[in-house]
HTML snippet that shows the backbone in 3Dmol.js (N, CA, C, O; Angstrom):
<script src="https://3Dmol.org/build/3Dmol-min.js"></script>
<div id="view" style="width:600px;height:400px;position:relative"></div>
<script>
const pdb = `
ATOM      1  N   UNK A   1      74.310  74.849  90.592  1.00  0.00           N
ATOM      2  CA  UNK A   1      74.213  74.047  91.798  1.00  0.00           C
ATOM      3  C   UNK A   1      74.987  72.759  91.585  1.00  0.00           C
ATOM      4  O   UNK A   1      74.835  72.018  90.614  1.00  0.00           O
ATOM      5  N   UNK A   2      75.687  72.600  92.417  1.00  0.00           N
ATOM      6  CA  UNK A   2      76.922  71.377  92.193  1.00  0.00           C
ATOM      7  C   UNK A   2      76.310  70.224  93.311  1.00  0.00           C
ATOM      8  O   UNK A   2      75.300  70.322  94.009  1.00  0.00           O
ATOM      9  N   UNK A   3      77.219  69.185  93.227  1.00  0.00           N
ATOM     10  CA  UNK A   3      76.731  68.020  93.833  1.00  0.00           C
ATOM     11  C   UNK A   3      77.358  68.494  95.346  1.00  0.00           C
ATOM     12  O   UNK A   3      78.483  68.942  95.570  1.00  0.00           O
ATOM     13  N   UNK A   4      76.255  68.246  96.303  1.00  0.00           N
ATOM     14  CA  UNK A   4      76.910  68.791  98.206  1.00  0.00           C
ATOM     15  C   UNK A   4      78.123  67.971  98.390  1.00  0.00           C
ATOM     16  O   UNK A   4      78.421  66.816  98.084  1.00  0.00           O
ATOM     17  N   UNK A   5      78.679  68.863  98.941  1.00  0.00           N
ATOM     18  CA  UNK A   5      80.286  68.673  99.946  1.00  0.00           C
ATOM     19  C   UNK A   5      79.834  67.074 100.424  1.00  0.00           C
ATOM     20  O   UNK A   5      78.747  66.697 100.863  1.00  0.00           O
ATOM     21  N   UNK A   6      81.006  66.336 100.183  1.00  0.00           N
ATOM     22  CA  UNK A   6      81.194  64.865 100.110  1.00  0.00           C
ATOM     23  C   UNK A   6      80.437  63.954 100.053  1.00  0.00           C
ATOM     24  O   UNK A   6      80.549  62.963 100.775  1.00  0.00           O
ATOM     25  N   UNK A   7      79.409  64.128  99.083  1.00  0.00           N
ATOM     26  CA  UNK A   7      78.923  63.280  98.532  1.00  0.00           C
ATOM     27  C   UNK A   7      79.364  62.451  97.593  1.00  0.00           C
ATOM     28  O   UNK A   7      80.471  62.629  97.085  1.00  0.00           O
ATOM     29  N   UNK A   8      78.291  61.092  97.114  1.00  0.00           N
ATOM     30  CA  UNK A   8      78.906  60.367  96.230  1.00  0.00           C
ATOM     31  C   UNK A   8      77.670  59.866  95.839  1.00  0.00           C
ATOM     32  O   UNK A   8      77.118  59.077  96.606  1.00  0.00           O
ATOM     33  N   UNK A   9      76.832  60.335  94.227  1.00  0.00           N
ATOM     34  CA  UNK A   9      76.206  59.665  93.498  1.00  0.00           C
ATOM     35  C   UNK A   9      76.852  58.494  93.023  1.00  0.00           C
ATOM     36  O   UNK A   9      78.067  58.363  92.878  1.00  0.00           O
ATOM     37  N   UNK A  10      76.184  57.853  92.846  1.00  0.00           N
ATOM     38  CA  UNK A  10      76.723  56.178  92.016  1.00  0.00           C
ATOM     39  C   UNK A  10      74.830  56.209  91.720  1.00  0.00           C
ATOM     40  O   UNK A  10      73.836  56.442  92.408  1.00  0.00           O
ATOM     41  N   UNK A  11      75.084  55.867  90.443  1.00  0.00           N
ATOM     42  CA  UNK A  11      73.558  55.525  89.855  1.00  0.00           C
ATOM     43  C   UNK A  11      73.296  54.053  89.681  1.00  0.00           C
ATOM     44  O   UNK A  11      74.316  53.380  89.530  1.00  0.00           O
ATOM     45  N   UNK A  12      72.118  53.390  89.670  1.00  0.00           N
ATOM     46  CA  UNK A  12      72.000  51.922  89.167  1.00  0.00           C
ATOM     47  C   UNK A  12      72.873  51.625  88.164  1.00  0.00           C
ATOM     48  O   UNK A  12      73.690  52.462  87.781  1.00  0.00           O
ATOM     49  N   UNK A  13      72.787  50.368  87.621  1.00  0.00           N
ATOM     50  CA  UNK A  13      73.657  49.832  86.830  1.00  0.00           C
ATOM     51  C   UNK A  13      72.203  49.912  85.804  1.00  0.00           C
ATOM     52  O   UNK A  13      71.005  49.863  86.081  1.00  0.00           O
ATOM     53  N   UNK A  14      73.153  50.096  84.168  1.00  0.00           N
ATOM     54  CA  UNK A  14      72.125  50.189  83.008  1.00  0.00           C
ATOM     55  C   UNK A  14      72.780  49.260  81.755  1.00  0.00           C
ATOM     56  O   UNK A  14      73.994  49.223  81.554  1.00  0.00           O
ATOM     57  N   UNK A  15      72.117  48.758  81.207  1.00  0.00           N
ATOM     58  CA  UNK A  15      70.341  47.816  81.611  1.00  0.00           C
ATOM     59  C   UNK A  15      71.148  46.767  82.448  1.00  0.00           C
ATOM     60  O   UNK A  15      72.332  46.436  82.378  1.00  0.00           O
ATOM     61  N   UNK A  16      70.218  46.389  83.191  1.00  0.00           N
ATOM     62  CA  UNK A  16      70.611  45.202  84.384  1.00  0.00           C
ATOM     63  C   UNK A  16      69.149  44.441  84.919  1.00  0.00           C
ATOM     64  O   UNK A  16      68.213  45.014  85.478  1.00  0.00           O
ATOM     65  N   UNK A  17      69.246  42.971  84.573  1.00  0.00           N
ATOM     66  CA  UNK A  17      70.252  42.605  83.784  1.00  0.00           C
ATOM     67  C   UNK A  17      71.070  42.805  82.291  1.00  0.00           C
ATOM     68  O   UNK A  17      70.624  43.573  81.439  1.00  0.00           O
ATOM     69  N   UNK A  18      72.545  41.876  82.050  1.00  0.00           N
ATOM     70  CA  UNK A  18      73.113  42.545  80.971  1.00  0.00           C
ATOM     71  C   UNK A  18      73.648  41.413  80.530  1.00  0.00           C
ATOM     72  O   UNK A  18      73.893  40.561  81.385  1.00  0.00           O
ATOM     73  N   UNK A  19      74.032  41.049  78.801  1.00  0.00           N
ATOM     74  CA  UNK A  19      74.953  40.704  78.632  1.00  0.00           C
ATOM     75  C   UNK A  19      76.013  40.483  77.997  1.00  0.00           C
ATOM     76  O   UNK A  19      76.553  39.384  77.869  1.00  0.00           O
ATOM     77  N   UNK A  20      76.560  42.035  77.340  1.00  0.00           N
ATOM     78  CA  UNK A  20      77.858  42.377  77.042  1.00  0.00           C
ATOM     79  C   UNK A  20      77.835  43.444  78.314  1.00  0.00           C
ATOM     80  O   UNK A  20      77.766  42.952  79.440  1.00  0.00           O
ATOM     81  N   UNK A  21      77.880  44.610  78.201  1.00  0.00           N
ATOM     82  CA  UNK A  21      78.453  45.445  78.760  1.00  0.00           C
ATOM     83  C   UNK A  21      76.974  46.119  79.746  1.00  0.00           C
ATOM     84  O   UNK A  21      75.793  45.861  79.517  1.00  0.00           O
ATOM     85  N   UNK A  22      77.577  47.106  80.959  1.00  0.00           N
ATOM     86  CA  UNK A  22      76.603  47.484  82.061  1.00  0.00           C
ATOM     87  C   UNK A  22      77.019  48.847  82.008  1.00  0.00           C
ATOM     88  O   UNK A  22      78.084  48.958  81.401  1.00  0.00           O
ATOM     89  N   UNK A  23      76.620  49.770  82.370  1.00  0.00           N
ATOM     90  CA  UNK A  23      77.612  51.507  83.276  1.00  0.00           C
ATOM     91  C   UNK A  23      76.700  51.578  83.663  1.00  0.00           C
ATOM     92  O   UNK A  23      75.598  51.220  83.248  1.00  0.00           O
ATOM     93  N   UNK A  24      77.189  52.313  84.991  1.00  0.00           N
ATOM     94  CA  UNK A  24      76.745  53.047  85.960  1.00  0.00           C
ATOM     95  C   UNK A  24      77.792  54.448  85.893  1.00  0.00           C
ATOM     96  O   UNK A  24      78.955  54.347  85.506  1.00  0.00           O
ATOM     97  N   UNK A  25      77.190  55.738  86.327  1.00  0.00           N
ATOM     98  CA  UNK A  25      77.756  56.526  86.970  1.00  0.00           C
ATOM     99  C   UNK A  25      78.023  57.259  88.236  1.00  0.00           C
ATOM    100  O   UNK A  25      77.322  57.748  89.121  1.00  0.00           O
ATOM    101  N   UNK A  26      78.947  57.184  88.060  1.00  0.00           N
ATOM    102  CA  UNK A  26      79.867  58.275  89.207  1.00  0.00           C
ATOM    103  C   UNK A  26      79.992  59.457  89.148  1.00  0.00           C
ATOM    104  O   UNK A  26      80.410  60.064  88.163  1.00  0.00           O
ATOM    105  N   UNK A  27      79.407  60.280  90.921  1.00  0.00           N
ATOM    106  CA  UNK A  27      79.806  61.771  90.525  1.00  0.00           C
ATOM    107  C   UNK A  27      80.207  62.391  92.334  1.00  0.00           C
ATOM    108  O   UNK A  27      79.436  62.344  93.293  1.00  0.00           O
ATOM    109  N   UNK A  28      81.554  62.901  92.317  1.00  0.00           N
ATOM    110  CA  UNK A  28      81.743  63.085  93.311  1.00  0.00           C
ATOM    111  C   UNK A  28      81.677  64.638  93.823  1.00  0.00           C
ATOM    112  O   UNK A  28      81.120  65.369  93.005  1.00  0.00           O
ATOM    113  N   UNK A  29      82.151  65.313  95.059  1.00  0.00           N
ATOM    114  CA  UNK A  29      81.692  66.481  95.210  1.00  0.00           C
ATOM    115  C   UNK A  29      83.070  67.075  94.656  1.00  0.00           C
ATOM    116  O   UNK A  29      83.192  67.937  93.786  1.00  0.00           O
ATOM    117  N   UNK A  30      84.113  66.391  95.387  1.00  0.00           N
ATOM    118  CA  UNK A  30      85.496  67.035  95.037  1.00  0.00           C
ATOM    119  C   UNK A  30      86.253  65.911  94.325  1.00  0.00           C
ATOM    120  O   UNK A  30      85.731  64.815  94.125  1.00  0.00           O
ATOM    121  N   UNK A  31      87.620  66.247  93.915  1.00  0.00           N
ATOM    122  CA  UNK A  31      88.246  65.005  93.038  1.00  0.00           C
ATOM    123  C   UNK A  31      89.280  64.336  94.367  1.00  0.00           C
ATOM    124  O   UNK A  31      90.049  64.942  95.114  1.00  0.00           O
ATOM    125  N   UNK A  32      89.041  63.289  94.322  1.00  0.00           N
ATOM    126  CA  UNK A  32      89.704  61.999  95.300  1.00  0.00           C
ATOM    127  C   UNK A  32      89.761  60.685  94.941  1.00  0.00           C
ATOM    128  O   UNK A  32      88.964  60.183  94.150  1.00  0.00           O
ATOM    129  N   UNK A  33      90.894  59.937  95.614  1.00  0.00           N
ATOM    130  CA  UNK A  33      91.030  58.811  95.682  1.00  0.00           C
ATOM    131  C   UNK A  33      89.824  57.531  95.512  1.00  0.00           C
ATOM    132  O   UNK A  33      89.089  57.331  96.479  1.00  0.00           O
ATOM    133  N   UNK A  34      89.669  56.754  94.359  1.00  0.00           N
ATOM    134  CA  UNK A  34      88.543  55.797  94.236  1.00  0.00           C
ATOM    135  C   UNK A  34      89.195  54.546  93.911  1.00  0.00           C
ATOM    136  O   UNK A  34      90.205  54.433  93.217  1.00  0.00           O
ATOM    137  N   UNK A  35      88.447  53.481  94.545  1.00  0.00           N
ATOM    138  CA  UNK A  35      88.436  51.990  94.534  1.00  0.00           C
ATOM    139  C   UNK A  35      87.292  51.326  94.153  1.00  0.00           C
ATOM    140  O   UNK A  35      86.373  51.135  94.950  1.00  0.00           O
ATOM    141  N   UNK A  36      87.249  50.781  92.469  1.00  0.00           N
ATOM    142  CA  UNK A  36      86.146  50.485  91.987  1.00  0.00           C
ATOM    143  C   UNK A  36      86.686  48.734  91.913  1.00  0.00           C
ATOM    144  O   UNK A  36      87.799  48.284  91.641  1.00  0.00           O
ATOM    145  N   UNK A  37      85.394  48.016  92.276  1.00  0.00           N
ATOM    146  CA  UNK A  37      86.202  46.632  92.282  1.00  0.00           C
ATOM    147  C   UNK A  37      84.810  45.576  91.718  1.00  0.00           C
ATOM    148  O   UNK A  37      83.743  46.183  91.631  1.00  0.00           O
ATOM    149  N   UNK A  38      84.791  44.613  91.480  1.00  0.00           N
ATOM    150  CA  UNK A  38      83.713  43.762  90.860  1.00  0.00           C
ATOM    151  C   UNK A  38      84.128  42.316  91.810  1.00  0.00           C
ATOM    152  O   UNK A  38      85.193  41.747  92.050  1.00  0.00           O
ATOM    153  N   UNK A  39      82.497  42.038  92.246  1.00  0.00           N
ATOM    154  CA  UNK A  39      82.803  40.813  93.587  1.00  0.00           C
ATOM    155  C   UNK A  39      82.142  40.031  92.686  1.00  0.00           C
ATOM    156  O   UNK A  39      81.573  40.664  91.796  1.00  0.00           O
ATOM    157  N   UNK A  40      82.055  38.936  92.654  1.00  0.00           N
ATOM    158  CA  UNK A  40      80.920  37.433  92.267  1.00  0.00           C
ATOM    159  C   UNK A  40      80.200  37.296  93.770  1.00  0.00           C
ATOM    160  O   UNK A  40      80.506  37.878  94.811  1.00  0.00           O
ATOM    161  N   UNK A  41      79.015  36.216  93.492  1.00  0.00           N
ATOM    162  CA  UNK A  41      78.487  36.152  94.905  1.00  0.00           C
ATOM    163  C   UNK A  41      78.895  35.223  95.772  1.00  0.00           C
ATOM    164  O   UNK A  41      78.013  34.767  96.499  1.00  0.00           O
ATOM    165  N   UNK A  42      80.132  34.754  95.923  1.00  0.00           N
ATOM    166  CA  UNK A  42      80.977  34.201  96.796  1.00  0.00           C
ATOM    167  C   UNK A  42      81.874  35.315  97.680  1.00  0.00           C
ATOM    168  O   UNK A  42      82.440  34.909  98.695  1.00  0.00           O
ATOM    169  N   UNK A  43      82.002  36.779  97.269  1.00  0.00           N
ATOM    170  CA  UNK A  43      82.497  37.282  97.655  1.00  0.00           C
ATOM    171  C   UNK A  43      84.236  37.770  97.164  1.00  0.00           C
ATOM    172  O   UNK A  43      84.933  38.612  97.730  1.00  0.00           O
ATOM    173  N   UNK A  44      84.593  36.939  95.962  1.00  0.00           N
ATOM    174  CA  UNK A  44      85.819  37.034  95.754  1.00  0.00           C
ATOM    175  C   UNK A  44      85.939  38.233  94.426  1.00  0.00           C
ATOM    176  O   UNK A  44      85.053  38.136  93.577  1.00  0.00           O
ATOM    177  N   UNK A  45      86.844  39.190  94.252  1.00  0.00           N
ATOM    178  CA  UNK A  45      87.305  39.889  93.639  1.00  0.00           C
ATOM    179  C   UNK A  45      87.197  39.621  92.510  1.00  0.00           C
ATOM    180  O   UNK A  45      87.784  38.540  92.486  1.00  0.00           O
ATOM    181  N   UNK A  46      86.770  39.865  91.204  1.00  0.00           N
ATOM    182  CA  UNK A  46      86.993  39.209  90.030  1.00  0.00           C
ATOM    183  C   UNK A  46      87.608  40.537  88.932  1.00  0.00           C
ATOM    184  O   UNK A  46      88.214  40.542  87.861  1.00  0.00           O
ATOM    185  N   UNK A  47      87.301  41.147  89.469  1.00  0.00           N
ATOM    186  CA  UNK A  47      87.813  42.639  88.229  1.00  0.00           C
ATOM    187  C   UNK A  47      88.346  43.825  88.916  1.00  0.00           C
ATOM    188  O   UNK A  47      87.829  43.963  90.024  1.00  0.00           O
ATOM    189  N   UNK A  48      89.036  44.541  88.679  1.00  0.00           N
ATOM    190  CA  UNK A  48      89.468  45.927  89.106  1.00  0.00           C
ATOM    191  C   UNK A  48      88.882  47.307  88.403  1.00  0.00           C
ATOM    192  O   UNK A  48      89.775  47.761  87.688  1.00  0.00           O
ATOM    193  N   UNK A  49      87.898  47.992  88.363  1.00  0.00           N
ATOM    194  CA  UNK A  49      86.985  48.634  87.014  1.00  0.00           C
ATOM    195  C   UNK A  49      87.815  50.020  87.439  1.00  0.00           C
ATOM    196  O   UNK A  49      87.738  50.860  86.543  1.00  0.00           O
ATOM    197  N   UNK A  50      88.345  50.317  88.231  1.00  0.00           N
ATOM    198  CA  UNK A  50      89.188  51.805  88.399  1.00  0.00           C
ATOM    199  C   UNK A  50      89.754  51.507  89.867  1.00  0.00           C
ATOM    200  O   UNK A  50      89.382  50.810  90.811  1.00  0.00           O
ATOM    201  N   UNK A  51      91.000  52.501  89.570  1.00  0.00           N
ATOM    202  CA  UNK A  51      91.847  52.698  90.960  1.00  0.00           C
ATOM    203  C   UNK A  51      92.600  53.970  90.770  1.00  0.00           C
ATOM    204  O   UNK A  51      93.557  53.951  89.995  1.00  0.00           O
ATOM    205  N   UNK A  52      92.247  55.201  91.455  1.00  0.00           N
ATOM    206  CA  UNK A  52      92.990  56.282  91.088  1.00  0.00           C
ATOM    207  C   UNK A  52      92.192  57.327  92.003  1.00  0.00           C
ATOM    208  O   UNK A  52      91.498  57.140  93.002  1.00  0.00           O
ATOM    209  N   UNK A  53      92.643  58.868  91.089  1.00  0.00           N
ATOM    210  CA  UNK A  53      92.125  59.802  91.467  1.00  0.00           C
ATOM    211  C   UNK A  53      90.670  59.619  90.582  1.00  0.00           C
ATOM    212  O   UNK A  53      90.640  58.916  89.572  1.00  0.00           O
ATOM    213  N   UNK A  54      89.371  60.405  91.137  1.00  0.00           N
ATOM    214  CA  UNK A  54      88.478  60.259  90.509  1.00  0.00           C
ATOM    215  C   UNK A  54      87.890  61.757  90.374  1.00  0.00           C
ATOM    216  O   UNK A  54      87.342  62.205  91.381  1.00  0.00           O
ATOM    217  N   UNK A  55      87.959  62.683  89.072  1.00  0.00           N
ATOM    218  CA  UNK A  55      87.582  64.187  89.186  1.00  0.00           C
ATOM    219  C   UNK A  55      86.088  64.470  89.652  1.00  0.00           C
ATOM    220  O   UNK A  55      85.103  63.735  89.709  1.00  0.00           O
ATOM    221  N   UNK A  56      86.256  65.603  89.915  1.00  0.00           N
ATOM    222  CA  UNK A  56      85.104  65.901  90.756  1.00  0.00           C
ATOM    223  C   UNK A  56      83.342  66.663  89.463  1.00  0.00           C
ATOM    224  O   UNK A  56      83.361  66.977  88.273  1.00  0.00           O
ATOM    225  N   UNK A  57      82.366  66.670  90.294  1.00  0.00           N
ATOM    226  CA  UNK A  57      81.489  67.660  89.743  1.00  0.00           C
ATOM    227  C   UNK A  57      80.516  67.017  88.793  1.00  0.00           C
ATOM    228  O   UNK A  57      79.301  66.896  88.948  1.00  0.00           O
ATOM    229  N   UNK A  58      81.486  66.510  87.479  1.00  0.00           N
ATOM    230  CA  UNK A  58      80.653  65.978  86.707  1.00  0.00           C
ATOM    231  C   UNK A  58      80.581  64.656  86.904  1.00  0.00           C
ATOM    232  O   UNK A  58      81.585  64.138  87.392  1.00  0.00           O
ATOM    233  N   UNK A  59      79.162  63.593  86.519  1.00  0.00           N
ATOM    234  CA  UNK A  59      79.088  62.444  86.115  1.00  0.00           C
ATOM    235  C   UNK A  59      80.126  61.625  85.053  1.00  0.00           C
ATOM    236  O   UNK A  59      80.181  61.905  83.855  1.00  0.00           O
ATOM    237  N   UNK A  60      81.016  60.468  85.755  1.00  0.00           N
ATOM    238  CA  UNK A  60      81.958  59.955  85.148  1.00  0.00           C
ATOM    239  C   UNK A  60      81.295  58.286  85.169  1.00  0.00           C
ATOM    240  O   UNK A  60      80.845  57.851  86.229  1.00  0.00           O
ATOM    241  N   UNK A  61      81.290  57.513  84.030  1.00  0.00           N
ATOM    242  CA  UNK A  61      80.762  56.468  83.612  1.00  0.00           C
ATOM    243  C   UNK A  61      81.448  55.155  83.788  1.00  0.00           C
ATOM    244  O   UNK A  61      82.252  54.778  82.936  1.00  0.00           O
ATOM    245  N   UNK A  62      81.180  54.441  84.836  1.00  0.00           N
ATOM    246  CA  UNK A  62      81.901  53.018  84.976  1.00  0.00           C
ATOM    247  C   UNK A  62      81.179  51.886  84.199  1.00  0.00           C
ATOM    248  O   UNK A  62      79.999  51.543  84.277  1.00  0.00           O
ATOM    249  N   UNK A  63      82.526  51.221  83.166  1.00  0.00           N
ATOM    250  CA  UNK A  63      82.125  50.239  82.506  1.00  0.00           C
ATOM    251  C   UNK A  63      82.282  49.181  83.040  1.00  0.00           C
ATOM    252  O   UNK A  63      83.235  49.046  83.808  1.00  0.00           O
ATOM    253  N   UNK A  64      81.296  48.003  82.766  1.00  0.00           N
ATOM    254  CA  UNK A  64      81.517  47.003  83.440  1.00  0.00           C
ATOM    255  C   UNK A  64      81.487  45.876  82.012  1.00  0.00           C
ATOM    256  O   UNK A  64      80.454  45.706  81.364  1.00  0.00           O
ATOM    257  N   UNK A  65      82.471  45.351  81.767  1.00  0.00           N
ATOM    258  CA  UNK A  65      82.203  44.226  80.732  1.00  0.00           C
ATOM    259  C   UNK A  65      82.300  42.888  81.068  1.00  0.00           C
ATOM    260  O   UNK A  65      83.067  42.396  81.896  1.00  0.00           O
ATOM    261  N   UNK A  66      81.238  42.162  80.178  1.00  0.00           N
ATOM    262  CA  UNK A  66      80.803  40.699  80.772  1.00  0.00           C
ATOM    263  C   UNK A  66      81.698  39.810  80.307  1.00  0.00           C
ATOM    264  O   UNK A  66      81.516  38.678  80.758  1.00  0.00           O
ATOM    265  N   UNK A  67      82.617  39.927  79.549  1.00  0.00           N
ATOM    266  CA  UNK A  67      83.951  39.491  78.737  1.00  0.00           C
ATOM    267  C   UNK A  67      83.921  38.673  80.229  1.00  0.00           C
ATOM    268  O   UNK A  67      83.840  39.084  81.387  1.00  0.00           O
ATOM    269  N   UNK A  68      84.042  37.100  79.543  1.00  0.00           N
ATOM    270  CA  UNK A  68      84.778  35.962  80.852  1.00  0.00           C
ATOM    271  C   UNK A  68      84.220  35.652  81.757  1.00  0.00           C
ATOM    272  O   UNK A  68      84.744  34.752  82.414  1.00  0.00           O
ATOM    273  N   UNK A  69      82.577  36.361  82.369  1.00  0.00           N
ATOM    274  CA  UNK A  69      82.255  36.283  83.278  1.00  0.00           C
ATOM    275  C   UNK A  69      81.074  35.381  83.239  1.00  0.00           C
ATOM    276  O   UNK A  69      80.244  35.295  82.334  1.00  0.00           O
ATOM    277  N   UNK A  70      81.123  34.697  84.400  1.00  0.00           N
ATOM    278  CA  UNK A  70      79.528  33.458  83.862  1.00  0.00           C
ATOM    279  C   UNK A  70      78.533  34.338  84.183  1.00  0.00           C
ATOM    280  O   UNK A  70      78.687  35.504  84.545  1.00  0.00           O
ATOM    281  N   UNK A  71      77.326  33.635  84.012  1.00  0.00           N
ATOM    282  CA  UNK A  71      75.910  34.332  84.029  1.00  0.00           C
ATOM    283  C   UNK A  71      75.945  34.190  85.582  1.00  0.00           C
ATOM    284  O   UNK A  71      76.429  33.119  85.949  1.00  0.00           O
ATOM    285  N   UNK A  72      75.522  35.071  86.625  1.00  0.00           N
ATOM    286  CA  UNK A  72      75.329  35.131  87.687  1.00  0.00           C
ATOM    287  C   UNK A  72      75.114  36.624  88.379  1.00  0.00           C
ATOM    288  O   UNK A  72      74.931  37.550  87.589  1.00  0.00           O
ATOM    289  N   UNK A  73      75.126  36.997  90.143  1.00  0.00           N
ATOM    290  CA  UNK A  73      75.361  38.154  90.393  1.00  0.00           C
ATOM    291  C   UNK A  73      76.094  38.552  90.838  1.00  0.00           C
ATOM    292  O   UNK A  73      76.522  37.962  91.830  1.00  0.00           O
ATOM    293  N   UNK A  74      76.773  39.883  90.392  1.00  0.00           N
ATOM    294  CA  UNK A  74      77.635  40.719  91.349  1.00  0.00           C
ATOM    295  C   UNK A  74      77.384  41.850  91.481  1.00  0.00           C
ATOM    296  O   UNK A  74      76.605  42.583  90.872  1.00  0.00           O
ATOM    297  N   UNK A  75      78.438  42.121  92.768  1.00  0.00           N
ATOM    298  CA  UNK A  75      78.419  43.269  93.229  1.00  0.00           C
ATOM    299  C   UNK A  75      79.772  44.412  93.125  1.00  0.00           C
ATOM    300  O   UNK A  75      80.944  44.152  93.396  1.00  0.00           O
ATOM    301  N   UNK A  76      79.220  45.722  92.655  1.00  0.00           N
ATOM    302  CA  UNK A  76      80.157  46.522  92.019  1.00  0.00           C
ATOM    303  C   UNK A  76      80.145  47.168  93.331  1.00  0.00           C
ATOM    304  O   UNK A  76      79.075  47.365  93.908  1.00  0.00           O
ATOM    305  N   UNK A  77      81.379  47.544  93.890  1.00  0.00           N
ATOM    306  CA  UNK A  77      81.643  48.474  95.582  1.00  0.00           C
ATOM    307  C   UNK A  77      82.020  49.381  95.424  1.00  0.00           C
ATOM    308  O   UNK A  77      82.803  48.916  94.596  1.00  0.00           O
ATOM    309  N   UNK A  78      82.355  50.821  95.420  1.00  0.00           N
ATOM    310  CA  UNK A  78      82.991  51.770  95.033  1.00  0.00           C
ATOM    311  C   UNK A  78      83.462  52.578  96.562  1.00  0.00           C
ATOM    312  O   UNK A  78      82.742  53.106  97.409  1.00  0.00           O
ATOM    313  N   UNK A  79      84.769  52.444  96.515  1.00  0.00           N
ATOM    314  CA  UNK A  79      85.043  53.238  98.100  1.00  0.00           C
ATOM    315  C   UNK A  79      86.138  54.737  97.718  1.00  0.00           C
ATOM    316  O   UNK A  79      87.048  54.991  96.929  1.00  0.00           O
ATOM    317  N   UNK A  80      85.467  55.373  98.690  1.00  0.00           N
ATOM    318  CA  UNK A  80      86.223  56.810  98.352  1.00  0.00           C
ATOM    319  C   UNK A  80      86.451  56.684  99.806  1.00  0.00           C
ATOM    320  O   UNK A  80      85.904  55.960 100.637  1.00  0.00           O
ATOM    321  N   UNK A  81      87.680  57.831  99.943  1.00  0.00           N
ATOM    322  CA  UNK A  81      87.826  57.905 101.627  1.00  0.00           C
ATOM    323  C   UNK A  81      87.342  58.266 102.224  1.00  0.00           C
ATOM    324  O   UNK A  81      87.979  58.645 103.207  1.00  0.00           O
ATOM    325  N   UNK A  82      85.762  58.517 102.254  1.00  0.00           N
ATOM    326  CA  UNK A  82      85.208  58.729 103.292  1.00  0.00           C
ATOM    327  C   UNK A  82      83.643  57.774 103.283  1.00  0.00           C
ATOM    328  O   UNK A  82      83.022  57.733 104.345  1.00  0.00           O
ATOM    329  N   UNK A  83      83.197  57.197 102.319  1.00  0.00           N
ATOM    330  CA  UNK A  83      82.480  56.543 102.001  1.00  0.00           C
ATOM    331  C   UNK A  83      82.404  54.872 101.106  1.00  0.00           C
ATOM    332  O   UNK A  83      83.379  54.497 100.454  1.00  0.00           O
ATOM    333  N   UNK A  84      81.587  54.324 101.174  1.00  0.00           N
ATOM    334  CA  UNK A  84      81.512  52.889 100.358  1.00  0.00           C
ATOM    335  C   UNK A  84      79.990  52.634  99.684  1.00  0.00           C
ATOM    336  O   UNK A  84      78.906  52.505 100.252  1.00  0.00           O
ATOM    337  N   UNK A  85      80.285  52.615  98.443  1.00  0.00           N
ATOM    338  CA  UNK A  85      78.557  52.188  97.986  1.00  0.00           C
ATOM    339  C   UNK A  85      78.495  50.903  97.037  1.00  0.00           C
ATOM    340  O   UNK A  85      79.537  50.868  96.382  1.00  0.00           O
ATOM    341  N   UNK A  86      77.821  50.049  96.788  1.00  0.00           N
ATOM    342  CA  UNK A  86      77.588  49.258  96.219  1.00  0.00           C
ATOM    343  C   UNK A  86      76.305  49.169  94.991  1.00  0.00           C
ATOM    344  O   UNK A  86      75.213  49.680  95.240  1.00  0.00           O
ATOM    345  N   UNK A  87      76.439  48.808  94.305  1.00  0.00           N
ATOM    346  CA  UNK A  87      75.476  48.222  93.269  1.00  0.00           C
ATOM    347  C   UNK A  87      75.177  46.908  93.283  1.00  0.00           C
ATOM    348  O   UNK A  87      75.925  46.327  94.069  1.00  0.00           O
ATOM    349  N   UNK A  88      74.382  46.162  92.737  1.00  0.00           N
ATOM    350  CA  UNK A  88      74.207  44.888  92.433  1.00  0.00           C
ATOM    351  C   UNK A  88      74.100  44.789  90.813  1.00  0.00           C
ATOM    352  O   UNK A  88      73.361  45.612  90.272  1.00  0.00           O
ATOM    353  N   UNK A  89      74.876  43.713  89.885  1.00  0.00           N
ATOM    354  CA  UNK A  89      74.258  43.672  88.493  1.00  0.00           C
ATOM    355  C   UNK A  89      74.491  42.154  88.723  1.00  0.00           C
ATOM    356  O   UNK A  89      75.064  41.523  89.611  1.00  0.00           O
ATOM    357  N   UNK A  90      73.666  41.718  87.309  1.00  0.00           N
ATOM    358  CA  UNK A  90      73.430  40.654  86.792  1.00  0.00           C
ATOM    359  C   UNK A  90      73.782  39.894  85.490  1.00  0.00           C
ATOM    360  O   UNK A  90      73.216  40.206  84.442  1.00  0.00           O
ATOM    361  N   UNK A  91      74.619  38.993  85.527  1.00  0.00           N
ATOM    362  CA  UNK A  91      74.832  38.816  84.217  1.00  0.00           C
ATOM    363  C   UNK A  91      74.104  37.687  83.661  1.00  0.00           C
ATOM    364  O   UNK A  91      73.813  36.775  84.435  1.00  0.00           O
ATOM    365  N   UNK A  92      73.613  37.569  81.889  1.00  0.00           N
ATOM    366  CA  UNK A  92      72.542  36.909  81.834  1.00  0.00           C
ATOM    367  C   UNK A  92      73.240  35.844  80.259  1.00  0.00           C
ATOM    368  O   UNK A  92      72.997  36.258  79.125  1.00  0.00           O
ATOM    369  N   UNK A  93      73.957  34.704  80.442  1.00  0.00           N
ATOM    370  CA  UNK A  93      74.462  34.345  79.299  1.00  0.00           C
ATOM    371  C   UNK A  93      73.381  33.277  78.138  1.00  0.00           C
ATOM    372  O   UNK A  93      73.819  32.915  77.046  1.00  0.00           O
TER     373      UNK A  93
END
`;
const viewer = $3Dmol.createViewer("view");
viewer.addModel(pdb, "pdb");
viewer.setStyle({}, {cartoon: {color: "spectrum"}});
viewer.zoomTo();
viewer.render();
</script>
């Protein structure tokens, strides 16, 4: 049993709060186009965590590293072309 026609798991972020490194995973139905991006809570862009094709079926693991980043929250967005999901993590210095 595979993940249903165009879906998009994205799991919490683990452990969160964090402060070296976070993942969450990704699992899509088919392999497509993904836009993984890291906001601060002003809203501005601070990281690019993937941009590509993203394979399908199995659980694929987004790293998030706290390298540079102050203690605060963001938000991880993940957009495929037909969907957008978000996470929230926390960084704790």
């Amino acid at each position: 049993m595979g993940v249903p026609t165009g879906a998009v798991m994205l799991s919490a972020a683990y452990p969160n709060p964090f402060q070296r490194q976070a993942n969450l995973t990704l699992t899509l139905s088919r392999p497509e186009p993904v836009h993984v991006s890291l906001y601060d809570a002003l809203g501005r862009r601070v990281r690019v965590l993937h941009d590509g094709i993203w394979p399908a079926e199995s659980p694929q693991t987004i790293s998030i590293l706290a390298d540079g980043l102050p203690s605060g929250v963001y938000l991880i967005r993940v957009e495929t072309t037909a969907r957008v999901e978000s996470r929230m993590v926390t960084v704790l210095r």
